[in-house]
VOZAFI-601553 format. One record per atom (N, C-alpha, C): residue in one letter; atom name; x, y, z. Coordinates in nm, 2 decimals. Example, Ala and Ser with C-alpha at 12.3 -4.5 7.8 and 13.67 -1.06 7.14 Angstrom:
<rs>
code / site / u / v / w
a / N / 1.32 / -0.57 / 0.78
a / CA / 1.23 / -0.45 / 0.78
a / C / 1.32 / -0.33 / 0.78
s / N / 1.28 / -0.22 / 0.71
s / CA / 1.37 / -0.11 / 0.71
s / C / 1.29 / 0.00 / 0.79
</rs>
This chain:
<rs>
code / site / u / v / w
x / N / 0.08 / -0.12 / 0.00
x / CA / 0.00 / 0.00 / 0.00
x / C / 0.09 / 0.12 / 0.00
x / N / 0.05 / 0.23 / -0.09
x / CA / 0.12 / 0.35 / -0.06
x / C / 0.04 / 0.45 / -0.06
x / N / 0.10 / 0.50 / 0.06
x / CA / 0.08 / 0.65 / 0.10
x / C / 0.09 / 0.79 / 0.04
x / N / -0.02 / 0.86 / 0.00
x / CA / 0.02 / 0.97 / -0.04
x / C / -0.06 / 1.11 / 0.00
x / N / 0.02 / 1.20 / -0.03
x / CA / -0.06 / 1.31 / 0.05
x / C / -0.06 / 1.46 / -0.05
x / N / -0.18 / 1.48 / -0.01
x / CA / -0.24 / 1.61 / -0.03
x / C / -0.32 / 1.73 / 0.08
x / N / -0.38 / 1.81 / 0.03
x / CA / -0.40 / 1.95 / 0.13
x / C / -0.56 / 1.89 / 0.15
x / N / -0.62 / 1.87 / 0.22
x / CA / -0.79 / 1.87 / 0.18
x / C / -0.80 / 2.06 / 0.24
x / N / -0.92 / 2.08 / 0.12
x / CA / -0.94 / 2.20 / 0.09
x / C / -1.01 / 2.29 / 0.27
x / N / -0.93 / 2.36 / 0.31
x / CA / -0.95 / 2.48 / 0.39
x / C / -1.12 / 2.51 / 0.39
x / N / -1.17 / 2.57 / 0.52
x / CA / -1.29 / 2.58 / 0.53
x / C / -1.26 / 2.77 / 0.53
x / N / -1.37 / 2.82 / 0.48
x / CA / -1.38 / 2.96 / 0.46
x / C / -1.41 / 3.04 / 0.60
x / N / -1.33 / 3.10 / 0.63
x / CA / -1.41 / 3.22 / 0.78
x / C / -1.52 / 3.22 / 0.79
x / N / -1.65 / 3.27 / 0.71
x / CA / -1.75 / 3.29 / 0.75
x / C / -1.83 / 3.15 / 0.67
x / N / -1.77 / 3.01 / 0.69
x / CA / -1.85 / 2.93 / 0.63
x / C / -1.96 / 2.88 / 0.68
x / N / -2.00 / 2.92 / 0.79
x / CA / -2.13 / 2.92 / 0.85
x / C / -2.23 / 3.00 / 0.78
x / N / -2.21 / 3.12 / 0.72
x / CA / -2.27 / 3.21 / 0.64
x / C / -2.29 / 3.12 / 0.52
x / N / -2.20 / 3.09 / 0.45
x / CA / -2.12 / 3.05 / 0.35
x / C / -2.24 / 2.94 / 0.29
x / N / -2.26 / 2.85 / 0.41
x / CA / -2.37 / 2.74 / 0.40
x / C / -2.50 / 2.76 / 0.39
x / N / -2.53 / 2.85 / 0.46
x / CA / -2.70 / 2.93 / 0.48
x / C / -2.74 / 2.97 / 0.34
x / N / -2.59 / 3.04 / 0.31
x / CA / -2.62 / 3.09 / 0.13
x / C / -2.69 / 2.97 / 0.03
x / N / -2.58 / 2.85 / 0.05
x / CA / -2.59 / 2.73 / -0.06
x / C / -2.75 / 2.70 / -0.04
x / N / -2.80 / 2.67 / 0.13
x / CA / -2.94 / 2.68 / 0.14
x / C / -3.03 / 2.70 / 0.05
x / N / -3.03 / 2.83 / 0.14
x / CA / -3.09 / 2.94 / 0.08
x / C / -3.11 / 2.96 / -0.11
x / N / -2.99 / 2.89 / -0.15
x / CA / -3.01 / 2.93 / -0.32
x / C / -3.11 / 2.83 / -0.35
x / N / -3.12 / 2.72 / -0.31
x / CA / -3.20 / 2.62 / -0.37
x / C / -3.13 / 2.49 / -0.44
x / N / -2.99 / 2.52 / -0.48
x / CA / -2.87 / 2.48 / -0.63
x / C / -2.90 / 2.34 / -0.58
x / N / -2.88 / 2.30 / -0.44
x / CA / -2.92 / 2.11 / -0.43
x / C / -2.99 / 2.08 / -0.51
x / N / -3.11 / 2.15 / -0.52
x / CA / -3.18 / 2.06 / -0.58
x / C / -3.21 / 2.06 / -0.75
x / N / -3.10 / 2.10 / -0.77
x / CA / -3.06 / 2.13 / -0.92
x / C / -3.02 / 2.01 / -1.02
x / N / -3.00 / 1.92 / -0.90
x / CA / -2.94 / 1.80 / -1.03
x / C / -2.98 / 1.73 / -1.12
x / N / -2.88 / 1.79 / -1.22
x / CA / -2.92 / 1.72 / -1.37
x / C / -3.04 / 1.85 / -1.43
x / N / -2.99 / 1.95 / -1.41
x / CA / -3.05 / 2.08 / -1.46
x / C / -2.99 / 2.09 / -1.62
x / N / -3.11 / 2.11 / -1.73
x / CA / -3.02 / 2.05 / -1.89
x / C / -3.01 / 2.22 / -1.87
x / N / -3.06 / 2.32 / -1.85
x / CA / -2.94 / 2.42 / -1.92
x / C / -2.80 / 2.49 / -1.83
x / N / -2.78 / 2.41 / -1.67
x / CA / -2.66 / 2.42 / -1.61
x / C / -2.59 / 2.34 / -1.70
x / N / -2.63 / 2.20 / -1.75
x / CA / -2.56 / 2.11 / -1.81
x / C / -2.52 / 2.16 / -1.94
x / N / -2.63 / 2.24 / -2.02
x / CA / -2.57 / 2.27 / -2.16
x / C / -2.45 / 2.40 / -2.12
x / N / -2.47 / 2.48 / -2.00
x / CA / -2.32 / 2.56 / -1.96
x / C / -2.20 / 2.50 / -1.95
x / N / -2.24 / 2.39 / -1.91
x / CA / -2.09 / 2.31 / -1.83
x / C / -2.03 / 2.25 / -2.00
x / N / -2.11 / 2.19 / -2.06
x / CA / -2.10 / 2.17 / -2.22
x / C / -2.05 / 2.24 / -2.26
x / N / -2.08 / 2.37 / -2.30
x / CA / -2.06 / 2.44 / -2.39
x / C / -1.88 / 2.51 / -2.31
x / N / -1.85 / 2.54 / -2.16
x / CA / -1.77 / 2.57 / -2.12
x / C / -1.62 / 2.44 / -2.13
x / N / -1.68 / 2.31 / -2.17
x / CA / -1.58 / 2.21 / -2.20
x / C / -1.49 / 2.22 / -2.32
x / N / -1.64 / 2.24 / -2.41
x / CA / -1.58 / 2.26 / -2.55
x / C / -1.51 / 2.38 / -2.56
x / N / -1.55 / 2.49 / -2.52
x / CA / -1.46 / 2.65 / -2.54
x / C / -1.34 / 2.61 / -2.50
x / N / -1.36 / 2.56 / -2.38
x / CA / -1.19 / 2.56 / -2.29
x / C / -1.11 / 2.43 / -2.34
x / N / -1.19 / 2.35 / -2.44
x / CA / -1.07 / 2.26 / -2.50
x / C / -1.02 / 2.14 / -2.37
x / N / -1.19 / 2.10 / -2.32
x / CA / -1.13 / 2.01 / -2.17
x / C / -1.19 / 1.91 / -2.19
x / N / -1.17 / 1.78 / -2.15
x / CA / -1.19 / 1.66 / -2.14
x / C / -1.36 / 1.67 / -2.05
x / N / -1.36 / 1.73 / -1.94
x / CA / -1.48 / 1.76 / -1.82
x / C / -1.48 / 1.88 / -1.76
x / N / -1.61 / 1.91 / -1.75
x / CA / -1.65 / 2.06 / -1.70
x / C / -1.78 / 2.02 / -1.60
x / N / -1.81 / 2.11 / -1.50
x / CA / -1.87 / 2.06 / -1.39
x / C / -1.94 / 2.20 / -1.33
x / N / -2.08 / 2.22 / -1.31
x / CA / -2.12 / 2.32 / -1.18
x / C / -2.15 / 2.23 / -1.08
x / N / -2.06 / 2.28 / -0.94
x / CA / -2.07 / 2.21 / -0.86
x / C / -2.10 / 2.32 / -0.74
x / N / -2.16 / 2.24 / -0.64
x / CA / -2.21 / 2.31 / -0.50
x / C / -2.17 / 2.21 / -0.44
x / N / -2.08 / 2.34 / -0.30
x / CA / -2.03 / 2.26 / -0.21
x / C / -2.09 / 2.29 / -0.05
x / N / -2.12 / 2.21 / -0.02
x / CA / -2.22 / 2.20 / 0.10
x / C / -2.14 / 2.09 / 0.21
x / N / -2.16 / 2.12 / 0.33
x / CA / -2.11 / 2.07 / 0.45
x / C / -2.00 / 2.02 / 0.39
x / N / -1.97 / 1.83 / 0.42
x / CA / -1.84 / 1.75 / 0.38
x / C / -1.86 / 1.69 / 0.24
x / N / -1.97 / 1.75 / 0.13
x / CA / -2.00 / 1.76 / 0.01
x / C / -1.95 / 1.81 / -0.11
x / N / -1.92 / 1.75 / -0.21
x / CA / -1.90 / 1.85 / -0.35
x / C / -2.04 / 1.74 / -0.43
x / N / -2.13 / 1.83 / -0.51
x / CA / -2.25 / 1.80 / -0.60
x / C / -2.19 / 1.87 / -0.68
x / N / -2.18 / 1.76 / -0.78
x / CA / -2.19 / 1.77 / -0.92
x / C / -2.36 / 1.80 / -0.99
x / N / -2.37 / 1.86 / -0.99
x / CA / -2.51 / 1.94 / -1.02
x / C / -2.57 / 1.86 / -1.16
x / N / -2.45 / 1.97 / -1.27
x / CA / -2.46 / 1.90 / -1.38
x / C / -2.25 / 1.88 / -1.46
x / N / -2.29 / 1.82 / -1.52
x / CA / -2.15 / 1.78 / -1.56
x / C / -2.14 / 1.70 / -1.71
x / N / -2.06 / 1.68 / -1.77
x / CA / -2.03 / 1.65 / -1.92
x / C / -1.89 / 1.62 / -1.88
x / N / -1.89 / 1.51 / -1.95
x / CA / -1.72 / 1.45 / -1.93
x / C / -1.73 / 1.35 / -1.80
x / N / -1.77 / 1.33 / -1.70
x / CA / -1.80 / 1.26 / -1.63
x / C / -1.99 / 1.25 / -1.57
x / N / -1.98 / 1.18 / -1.45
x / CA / -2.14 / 1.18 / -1.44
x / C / -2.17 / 1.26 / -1.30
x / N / -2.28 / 1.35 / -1.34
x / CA / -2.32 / 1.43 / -1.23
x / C / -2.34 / 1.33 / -1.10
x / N / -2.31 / 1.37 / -0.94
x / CA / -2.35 / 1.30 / -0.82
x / C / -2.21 / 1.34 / -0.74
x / N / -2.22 / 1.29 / -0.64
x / CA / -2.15 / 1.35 / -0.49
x / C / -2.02 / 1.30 / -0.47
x / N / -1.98 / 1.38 / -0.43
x / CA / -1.83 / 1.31 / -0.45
x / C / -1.76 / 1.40 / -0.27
x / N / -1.67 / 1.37 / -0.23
x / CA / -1.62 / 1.39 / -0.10
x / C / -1.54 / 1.55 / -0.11
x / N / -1.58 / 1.59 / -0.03
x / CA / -1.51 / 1.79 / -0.01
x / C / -1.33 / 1.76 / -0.03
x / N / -1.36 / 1.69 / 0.06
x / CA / -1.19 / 1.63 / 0.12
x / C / -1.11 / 1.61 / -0.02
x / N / -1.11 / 1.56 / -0.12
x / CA / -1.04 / 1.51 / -0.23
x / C / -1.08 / 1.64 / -0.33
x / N / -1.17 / 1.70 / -0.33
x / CA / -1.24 / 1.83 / -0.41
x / C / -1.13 / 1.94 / -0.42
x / N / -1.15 / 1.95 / -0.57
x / CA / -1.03 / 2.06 / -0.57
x / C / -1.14 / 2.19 / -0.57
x / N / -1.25 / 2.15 / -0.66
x / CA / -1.35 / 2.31 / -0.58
x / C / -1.40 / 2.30 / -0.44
x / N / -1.34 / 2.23 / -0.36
x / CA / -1.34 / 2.31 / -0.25
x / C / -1.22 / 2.40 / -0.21
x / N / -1.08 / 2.39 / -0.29
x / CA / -1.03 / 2.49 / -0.26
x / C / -1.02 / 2.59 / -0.33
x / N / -1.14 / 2.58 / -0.45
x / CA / -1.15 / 2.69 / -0.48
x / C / -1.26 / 2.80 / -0.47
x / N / -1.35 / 2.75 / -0.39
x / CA / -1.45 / 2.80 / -0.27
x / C / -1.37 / 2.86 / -0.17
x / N / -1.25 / 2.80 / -0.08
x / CA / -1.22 / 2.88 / -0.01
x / C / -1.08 / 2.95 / -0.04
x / N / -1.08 / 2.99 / -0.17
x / CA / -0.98 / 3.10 / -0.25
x / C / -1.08 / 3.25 / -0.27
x / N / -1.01 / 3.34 / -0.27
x / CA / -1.09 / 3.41 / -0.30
x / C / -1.02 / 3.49 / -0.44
x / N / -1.01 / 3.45 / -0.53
x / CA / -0.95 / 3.41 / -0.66
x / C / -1.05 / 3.39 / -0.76
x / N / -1.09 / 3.50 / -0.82
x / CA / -1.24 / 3.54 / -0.91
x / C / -1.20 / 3.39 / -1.05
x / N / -1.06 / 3.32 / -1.09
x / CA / -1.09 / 3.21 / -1.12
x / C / -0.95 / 3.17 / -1.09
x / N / -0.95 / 3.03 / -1.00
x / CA / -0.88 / 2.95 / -0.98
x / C / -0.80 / 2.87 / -1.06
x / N / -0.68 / 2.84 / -1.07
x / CA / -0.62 / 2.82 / -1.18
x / C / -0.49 / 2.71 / -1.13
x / N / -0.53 / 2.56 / -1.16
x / CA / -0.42 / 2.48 / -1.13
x / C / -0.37 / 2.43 / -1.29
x / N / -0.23 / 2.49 / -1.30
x / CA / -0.21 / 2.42 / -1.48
x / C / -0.13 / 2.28 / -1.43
x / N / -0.12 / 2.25 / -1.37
x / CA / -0.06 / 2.10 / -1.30
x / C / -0.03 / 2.06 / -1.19
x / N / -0.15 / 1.99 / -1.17
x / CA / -0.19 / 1.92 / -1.04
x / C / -0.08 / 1.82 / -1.00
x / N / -0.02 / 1.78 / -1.08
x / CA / 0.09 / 1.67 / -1.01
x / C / 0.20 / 1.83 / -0.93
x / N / 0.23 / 1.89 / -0.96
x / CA / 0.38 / 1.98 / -0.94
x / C / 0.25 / 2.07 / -0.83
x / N / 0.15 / 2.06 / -0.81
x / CA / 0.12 / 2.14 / -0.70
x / C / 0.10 / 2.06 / -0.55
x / N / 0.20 / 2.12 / -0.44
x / CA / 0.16 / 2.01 / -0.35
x / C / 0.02 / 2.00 / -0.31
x / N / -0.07 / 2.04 / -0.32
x / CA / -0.21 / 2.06 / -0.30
x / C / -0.30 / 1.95 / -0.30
x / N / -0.25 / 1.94 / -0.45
x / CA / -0.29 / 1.83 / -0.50
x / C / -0.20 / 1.68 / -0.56
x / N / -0.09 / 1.70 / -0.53
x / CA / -0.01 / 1.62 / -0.61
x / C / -0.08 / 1.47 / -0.58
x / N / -0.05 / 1.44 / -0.44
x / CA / -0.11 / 1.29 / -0.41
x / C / -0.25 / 1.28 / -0.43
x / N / -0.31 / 1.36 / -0.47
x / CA / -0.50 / 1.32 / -0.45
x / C / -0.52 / 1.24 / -0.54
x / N / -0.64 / 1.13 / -0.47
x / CA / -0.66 / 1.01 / -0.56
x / C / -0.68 / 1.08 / -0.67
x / N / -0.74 / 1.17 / -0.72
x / CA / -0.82 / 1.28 / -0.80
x / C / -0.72 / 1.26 / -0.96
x / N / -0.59 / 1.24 / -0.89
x / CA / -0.43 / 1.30 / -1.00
x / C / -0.41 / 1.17 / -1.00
x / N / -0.41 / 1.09 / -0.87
x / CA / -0.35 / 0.98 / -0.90
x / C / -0.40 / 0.87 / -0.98
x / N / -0.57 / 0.85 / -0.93
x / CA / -0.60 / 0.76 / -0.96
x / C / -0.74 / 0.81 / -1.11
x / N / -0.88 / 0.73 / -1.06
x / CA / -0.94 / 0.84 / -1.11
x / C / -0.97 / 0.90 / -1.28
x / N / -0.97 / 1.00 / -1.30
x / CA / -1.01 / 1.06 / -1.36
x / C / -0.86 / 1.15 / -1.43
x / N / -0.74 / 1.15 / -1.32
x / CA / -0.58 / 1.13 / -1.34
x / C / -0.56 / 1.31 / -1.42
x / N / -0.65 / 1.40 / -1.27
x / CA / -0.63 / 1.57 / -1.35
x / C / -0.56 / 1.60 / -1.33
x / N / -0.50 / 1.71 / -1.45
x / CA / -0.39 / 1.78 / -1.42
x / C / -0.38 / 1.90 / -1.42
x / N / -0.48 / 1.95 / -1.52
x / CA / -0.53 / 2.11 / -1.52
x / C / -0.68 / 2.12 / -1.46
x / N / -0.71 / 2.28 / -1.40
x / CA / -0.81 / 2.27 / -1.32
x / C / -0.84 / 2.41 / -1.35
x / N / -0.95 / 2.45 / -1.40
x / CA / -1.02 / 2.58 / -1.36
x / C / -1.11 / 2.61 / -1.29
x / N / -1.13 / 2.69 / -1.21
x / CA / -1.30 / 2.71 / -1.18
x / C / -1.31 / 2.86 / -1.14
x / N / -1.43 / 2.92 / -1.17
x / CA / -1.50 / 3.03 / -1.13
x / C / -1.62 / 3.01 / -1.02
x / N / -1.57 / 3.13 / -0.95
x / CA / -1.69 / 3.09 / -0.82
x / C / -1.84 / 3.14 / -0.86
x / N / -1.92 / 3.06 / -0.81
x / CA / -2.10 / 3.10 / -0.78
x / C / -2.13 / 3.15 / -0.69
x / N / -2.15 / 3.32 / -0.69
x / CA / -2.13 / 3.39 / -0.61
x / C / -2.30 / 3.39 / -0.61
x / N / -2.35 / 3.34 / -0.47
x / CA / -2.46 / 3.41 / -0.42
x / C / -2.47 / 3.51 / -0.29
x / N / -2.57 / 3.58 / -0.30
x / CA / -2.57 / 3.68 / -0.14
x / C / -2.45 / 3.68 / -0.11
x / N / -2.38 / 3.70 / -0.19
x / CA / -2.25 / 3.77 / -0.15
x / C / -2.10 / 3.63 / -0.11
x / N / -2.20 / 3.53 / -0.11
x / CA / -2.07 / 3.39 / -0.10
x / C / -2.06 / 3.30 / -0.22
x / N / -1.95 / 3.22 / -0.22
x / CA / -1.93 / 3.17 / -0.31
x / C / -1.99 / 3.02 / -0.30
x / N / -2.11 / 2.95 / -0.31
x / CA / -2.19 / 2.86 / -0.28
x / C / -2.12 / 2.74 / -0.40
x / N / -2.03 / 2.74 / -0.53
x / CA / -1.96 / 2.66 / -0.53
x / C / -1.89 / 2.71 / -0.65
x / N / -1.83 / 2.66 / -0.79
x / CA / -1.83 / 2.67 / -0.91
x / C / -1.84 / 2.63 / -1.02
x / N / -1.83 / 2.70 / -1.16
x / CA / -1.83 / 2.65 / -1.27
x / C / -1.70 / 2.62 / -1.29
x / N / -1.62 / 2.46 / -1.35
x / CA / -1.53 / 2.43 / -1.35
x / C / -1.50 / 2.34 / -1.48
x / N / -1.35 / 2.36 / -1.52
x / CA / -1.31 / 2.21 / -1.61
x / C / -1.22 / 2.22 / -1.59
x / N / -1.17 / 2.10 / -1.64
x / CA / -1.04 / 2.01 / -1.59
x / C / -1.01 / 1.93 / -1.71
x / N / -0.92 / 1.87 / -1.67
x / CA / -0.85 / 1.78 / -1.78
x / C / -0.72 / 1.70 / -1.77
x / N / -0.72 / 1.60 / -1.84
x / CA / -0.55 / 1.52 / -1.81
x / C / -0.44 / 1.56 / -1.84
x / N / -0.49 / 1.63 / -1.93
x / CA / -0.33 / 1.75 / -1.94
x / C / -0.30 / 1.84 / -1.92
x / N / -0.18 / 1.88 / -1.90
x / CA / -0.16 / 2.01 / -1.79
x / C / -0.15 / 2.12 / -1.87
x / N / -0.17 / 2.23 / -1.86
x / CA / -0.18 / 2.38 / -1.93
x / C / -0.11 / 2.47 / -1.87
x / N / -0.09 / 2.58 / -1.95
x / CA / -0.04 / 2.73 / -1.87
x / C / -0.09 / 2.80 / -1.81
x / N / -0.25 / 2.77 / -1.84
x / CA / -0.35 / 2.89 / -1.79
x / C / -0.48 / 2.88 / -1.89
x / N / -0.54 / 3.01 / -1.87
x / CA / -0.61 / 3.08 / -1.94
x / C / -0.58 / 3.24 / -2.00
x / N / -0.60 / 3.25 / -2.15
x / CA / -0.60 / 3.37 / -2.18
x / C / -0.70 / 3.46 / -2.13
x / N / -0.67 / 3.57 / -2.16
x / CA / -0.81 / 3.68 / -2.12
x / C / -0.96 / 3.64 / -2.17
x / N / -0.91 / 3.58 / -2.29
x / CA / -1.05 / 3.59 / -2.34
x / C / -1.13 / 3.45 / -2.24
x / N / -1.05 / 3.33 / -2.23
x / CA / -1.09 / 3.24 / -2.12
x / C / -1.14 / 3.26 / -2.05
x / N / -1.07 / 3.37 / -1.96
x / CA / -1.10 / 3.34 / -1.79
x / C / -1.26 / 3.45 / -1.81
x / N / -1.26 / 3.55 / -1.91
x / CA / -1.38 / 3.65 / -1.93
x / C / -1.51 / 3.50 / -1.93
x / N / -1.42 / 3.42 / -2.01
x / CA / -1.56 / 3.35 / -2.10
x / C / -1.64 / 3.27 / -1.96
x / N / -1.55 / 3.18 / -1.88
x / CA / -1.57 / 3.13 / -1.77
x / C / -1.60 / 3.21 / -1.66
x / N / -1.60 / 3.30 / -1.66
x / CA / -1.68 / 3.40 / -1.52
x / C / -1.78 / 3.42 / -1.62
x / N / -1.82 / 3.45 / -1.70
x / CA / -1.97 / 3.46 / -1.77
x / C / -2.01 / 3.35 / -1.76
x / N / -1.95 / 3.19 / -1.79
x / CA / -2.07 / 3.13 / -1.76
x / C / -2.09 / 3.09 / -1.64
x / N / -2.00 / 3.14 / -1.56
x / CA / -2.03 / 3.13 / -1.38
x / C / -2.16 / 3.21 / -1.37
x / N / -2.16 / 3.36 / -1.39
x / CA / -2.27 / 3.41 / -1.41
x / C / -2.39 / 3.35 / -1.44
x / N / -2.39 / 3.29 / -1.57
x / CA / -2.50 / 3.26 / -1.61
x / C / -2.56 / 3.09 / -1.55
x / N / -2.51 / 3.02 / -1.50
x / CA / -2.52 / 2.92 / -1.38
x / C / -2.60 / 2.99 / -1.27
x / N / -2.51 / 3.13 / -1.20
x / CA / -2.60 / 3.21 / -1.11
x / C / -2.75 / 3.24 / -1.17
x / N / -2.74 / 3.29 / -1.28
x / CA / -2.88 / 3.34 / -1.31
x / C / -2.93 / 3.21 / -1.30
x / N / -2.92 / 3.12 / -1.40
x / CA / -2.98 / 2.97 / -1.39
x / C / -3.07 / 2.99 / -1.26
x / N / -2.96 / 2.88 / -1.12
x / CA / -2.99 / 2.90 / -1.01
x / C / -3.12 / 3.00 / -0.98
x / N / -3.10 / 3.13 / -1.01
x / CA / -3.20 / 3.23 / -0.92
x / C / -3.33 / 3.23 / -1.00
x / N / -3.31 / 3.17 / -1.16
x / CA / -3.48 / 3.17 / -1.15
x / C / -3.50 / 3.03 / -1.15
x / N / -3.45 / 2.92 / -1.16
x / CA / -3.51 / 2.79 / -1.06
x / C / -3.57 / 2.84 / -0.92
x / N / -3.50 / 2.90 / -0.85
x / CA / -3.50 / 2.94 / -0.72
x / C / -3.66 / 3.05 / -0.70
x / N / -3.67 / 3.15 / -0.75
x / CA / -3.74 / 3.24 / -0.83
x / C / -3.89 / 3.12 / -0.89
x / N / -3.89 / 3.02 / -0.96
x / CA / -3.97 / 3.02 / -1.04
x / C / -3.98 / 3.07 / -1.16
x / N / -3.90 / 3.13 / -1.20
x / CA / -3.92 / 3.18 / -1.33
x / C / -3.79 / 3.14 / -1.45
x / N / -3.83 / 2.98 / -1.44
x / CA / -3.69 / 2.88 / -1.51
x / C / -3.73 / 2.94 / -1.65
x / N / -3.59 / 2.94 / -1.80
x / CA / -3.67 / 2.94 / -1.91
x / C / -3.62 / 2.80 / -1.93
x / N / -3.65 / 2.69 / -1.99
x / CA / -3.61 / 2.61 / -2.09
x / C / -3.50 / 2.59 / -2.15
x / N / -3.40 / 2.71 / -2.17
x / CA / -3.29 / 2.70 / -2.23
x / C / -3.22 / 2.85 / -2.26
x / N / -3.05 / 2.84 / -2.29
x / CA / -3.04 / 2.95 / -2.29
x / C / -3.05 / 3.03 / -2.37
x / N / -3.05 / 3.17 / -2.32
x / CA / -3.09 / 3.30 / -2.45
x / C / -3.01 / 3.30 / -2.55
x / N / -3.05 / 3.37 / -2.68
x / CA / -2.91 / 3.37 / -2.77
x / C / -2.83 / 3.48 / -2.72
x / N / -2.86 / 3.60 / -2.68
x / CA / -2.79 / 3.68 / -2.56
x / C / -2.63 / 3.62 / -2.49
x / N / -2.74 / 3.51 / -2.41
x / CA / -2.64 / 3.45 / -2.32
x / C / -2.56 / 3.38 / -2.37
x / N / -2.60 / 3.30 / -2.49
x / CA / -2.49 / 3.19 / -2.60
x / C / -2.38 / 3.29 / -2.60
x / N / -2.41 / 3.43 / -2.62
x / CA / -2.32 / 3.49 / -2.74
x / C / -2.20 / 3.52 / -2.63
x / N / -2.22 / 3.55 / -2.47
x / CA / -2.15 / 3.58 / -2.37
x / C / -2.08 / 3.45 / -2.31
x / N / -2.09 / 3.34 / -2.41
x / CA / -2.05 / 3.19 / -2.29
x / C / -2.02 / 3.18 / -2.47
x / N / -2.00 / 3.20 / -2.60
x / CA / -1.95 / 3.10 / -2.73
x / C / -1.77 / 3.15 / -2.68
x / N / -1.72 / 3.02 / -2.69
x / CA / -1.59 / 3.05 / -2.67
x / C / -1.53 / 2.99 / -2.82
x / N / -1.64 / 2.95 / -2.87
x / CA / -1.59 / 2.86 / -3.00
x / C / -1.51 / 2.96 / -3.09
x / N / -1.54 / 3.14 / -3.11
x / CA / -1.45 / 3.16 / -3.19
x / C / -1.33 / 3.23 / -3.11
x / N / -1.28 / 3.18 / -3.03
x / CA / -1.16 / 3.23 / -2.95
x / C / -1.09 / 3.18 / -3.11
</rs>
């Protein structure tokens, strides 16, 4: 058997607040939402990633909401790399290689798994906390994101929030605007 080690992700100062928010938004009960899923889709393909994920992180929880590239459902905070990017306060989080960060170097996550090496996510900022993020990843490692990236990926974080507030609200539409396509198409980067 071998041993290896990583950070499990830091709890936020006011994560008591932090949790009332994820509540309070409703996002639990989001799963398998087709137009969070057509964000997380369309945010895979722009960013050129194997998997993309909105996820909420609640108590010792990460919810995979909706997801493309793997299958939406719950997975442990502890091994979650958005949970350390919930408690960053880093408008988008940026691992270009998970093996060379001690963070994550040992997580089954790199080791075993799904074997990530690049990581983005943008936080889901409700009432003022970040209740979880829009994310992708992939087996191979990157440099980053350009401007036009990290723009595109905080827009679709955005637009996950809006999602979220009119499920929450009542006032779901069926799918997204062409408005909002045009603020999440990363296709002509």
């Amino acid at each position: 058997m071998t041993l290896t080690y990583y950070e499990a992700p830091t709890l936020r100062p006011d994560e008591r607040v932090r949790e009332a928010a994820v509540l309070a938004s409703g996002a639990l009960e989001l799963m398998g939402d087709p137009v969070l899923a057509r964000i997380a889709e369309d945010v895979r393909r722009g960013l050129r990633t194997q998997m993309a994920a909105v996820t909420i992180i609640h108590s010792d929880w990460q919810y995979l909401v909706a997801a493309c590239g793997l299958a939406p459902g719950v997975d442990s905070r502890r091994t979650s790399f958005c949970g350390h990017a919930v408690a960053s306060d880093e408008e988008v989080f940026v691992v270009p290689d998970a093996r060379r960060d001690r963070r994550f170097a040992g997580n089954p996550v790199v080791t075993e798994g799904p074997r990530v090496r690049f990581y983005v996510a943008a936080p889901l900022i409700e009432n003022g906390q970040p209740i979880g993020v829009l994310c992708a990843f992939d087996p191979r490692q990157r440099d980053g994101l350009d401007i036009a990236e990290r723009a595109a990926l905080r827009g679709g974080a955005d637009l996950a929030v809006a999602r979220i507030r009119e499920r929450r609200l009542g006032h779901a539409r069926p799918e997204i605007t062409g408005r909002q396509r045009a603020t999440l198409d990363l296709r002509g980067l």
